[in-house]
C-alpha positions as CSV (number, residue, x, y, z in Angstrom):
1,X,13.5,-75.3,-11.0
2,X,13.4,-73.0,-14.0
3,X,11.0,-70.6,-14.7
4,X,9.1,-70.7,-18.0
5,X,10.7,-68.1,-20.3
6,X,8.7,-65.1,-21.4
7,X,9.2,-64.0,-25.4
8,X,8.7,-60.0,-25.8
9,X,7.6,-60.1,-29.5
10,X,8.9,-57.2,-31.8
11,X,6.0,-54.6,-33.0
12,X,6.3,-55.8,-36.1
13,X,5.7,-59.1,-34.8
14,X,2.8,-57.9,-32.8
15,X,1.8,-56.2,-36.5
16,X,2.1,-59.3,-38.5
17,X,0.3,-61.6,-36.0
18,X,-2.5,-59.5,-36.0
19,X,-2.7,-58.7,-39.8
20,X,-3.1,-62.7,-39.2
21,X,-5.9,-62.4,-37.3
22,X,-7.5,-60.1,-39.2
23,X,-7.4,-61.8,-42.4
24,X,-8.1,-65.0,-41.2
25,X,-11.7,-63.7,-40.5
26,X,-13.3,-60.4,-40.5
27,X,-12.9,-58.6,-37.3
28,X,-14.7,-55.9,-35.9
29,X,-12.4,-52.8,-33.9
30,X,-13.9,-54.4,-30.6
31,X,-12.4,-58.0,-30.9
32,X,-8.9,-56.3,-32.5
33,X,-8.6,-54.5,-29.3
34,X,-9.2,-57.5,-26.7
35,X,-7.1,-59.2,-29.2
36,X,-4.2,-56.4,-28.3
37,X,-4.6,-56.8,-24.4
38,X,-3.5,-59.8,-24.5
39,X,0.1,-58.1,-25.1
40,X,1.7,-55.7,-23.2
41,X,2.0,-52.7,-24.7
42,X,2.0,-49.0,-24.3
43,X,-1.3,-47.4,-25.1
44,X,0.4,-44.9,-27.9
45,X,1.7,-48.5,-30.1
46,X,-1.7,-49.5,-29.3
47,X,-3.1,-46.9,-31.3
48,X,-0.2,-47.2,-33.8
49,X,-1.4,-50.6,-34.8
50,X,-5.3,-50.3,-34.9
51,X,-4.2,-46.9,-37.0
52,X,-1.8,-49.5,-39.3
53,X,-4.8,-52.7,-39.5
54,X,-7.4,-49.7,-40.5
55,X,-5.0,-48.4,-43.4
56,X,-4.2,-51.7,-44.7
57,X,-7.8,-53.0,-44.7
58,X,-7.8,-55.4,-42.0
59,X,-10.3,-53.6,-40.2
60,X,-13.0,-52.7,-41.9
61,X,-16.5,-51.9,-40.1
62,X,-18.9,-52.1,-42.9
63,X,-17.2,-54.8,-44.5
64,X,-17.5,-56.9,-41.0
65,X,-21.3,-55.8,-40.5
66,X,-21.9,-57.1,-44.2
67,X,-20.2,-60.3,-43.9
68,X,-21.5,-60.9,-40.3
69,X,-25.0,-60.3,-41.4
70,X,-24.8,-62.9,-44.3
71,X,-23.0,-65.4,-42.1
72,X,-25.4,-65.3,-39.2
73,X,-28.6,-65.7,-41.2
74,X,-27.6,-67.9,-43.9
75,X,-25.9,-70.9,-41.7
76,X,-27.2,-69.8,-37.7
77,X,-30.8,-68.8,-39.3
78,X,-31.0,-66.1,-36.8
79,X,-33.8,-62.5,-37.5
80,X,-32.4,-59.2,-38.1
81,X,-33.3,-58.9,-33.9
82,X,-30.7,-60.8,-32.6
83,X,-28.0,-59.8,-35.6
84,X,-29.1,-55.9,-34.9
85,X,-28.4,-56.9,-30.8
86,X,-24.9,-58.7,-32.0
87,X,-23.6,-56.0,-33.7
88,X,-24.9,-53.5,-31.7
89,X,-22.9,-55.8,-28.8
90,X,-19.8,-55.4,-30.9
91,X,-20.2,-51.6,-30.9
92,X,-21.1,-51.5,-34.7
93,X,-22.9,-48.1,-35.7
94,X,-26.0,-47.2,-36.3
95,X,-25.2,-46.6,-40.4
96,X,-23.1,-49.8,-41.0
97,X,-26.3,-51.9,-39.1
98,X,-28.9,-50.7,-41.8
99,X,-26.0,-51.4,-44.5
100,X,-25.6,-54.8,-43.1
101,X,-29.6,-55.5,-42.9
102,X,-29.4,-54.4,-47.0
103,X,-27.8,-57.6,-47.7
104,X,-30.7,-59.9,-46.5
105,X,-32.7,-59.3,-49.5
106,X,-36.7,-59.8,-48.1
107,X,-38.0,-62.7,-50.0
108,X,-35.1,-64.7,-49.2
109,X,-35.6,-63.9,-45.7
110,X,-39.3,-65.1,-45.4
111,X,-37.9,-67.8,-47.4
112,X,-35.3,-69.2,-44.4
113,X,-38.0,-67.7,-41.7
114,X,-40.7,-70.2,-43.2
115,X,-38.3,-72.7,-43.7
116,X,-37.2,-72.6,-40.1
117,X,-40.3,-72.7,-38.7
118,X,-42.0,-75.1,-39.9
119,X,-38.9,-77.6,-39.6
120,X,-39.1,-76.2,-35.9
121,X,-43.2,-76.9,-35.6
122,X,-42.3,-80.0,-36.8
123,X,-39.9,-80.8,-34.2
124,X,-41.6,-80.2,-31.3
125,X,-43.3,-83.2,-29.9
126,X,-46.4,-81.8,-27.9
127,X,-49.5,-82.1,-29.2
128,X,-51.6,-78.8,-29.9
129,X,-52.4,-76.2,-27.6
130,X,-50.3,-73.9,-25.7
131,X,-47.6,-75.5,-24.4
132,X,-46.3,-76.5,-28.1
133,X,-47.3,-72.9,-29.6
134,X,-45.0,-71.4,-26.5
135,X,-41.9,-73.5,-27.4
136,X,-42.4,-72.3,-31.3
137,X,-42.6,-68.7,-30.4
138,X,-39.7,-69.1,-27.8
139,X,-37.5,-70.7,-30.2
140,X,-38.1,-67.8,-32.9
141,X,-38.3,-65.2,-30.5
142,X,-34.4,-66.3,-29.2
143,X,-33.5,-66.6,-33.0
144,X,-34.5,-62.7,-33.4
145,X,-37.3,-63.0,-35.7
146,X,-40.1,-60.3,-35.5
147,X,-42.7,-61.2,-33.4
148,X,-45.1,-60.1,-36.2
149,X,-44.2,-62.6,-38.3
150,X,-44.0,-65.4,-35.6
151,X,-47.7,-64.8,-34.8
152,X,-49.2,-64.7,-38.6
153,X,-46.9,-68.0,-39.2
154,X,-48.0,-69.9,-35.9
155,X,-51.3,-68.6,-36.9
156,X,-51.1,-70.8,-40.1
157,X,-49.6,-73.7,-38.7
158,X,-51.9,-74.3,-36.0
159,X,-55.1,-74.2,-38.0
């Protein structure tokens, strides 16, 4: 019985494949890096090629922040909690996590917050009283929304 054959892929390969992987989608430094365990390489061409993805642009911190930010509010409707715990997850910093937050201007927050929850109040089949008011501030609590603004909207939608 023969033994499945293993390809060694050139560095350049390596290169291009991730160049690949990088433009297909922004990446964060993080993901790149599990991304290059999955060769084998020495940890010195490791360093070569995050050094080479950074030059070129395929890694780009702020850039990935930005677009992650838009991308998670606009079509997962999640808070600036749970995309601040994300990107903190992915090792973001501290700077490029306020830059991010800049591109959800305010009103059109409230404007997919309100939208959200009342399609969500909506939803739920209990009657008043607590047990549906716990499901809507569960729901927008795990979406990351402010717990300030959960109250003041069940607040209005339960009178």
């Amino acid at each position: 019985m023969e033994s499945p054959k293993k390809t060694t892929l050139t560095t350049n390969e390596i290169i291009s494949k991730l160049e690949y992987y990088c433009s297909y989608q922004d990446r964060c430094h993080k993901e790149v890096e599990q991304k290059l365990r999955s060769f084998t390489l020495l940890p010195e061409l490791k360093e070569q090629i995050i050094v080479h993805l950074i030059e070129n642009k395929y890694i780009d911190e702020e850039r990935f922040s930005k677009s992650f930010t838009r991308g998670k509010h606009n079509y997962k409707g999640w808070g600036k909690n749970r995309i601040v715990q994300e990107l903190k997850f992915r090792d973001i910093s501290k700077r490029n996590i306020d830059l991010a937050l800049l591109e959800l201007p305010n009103d059109i927050y409230l404007a997919n917050f309100h939208a959200l929850a009342e399609k969500n109040w909506n939803a739920i089949k209990e009657r008043k009283g607590q047990k549906k008011n716990k499901k809507f501030v569960d729901f927008l609590l795990r979406k990351g929304y402010e717990t300030s603004l959960i109250f003041e909207k069940l607040k209005q939608l339960d009178n």
